[in-house]
C-alpha positions in Angstrom: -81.7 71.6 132.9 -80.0 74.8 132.1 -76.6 73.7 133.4 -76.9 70.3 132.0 -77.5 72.2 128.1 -74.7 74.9 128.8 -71.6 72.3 129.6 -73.6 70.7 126.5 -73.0 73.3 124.4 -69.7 74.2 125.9 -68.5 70.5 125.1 -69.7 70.4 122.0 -68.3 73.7 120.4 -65.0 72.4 121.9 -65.1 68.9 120.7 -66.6 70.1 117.0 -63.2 73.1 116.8 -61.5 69.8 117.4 -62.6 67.3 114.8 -62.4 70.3 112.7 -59.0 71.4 113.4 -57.8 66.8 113.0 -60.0 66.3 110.0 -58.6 69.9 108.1 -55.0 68.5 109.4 -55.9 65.2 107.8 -56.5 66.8 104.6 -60.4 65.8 104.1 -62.4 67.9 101.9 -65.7 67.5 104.5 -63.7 69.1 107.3 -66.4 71.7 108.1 -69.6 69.3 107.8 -67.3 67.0 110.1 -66.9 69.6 112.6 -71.0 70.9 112.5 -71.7 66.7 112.7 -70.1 66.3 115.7 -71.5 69.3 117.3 -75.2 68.4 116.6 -74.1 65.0 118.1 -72.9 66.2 121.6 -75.3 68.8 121.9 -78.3 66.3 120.8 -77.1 64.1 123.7 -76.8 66.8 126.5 -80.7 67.6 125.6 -81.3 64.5 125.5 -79.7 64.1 128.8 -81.2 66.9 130.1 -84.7 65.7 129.4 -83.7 62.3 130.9 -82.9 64.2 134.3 -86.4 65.5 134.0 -88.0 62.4 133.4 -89.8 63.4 130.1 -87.2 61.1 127.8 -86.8 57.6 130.3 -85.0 54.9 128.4 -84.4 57.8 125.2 -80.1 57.2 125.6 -80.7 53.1 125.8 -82.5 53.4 122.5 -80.6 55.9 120.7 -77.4 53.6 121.6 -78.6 50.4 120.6 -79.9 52.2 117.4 -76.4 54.0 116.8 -73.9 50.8 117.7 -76.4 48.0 115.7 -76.0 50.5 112.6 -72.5 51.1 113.1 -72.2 47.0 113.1 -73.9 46.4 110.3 -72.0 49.2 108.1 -68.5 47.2 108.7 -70.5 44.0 108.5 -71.3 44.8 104.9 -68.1 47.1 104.5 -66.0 43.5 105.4 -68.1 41.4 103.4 -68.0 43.8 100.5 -64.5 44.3 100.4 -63.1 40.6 101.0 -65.1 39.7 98.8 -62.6 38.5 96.3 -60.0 37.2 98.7 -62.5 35.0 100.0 -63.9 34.0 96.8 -60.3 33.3 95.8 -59.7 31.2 99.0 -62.8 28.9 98.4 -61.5 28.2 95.3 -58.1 27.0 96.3 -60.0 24.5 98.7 -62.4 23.2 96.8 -59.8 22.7 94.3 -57.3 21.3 96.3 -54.3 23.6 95.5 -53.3 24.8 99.0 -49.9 25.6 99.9 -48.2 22.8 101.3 -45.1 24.1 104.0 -41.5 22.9 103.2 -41.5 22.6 107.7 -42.0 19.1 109.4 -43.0 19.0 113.0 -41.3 16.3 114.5 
């Protein structure tokens, strides 16, 4: 278990200097709690993995993905919906209406 957290923390000091160094490159004002997000992250998973390898979490990294990717879904679910609303409000009106573009091409 103590390797396991030590490349854990290892990894995730690296990986958080370097969303810290892209998202400070990038300009964004929430470089830092970028940087400290994605440490917690990698270092929750290598306990996490670590407690896995001693049996005491079984099926804990199953869960915690299908938790993380269904919310990721649904937030660009409702990000698309929310933001095409109007171009697909303005489409349905066009068909109902009948007012599509008709193309100047024939296919012969």
């Amino acid at each position: 278990m103590d390797y396991v957290n030590l490349f854990g923390y290892l990894l995730s000091n690296f990986l958080s200097r370097d969303a810290l160094i892209a998202a400070v490159n990038a300009g964004l004002k929430l470089s830092g709690l970028i940087g400290r997000f994605v440490e917690l992250i990698i270092f929750l998973l290598a306990v996490t993995m670590a407690l896995e390898q001693l049996d005491i979490g079984r099926g804990t990294i199953v869960i915690a993905f299908a938790i993380i990717f269904g919310g990721i879904v649904l937030a660009l679910a409702i990000a698309f919906g929310l933001g095409g609303r109007d171009i697909a409000k303005e489409y349905l009106e066009k068909k109902i209406r009948g007012e599509e573009k008709k193309d100047d091409i024939s296919h012969l």
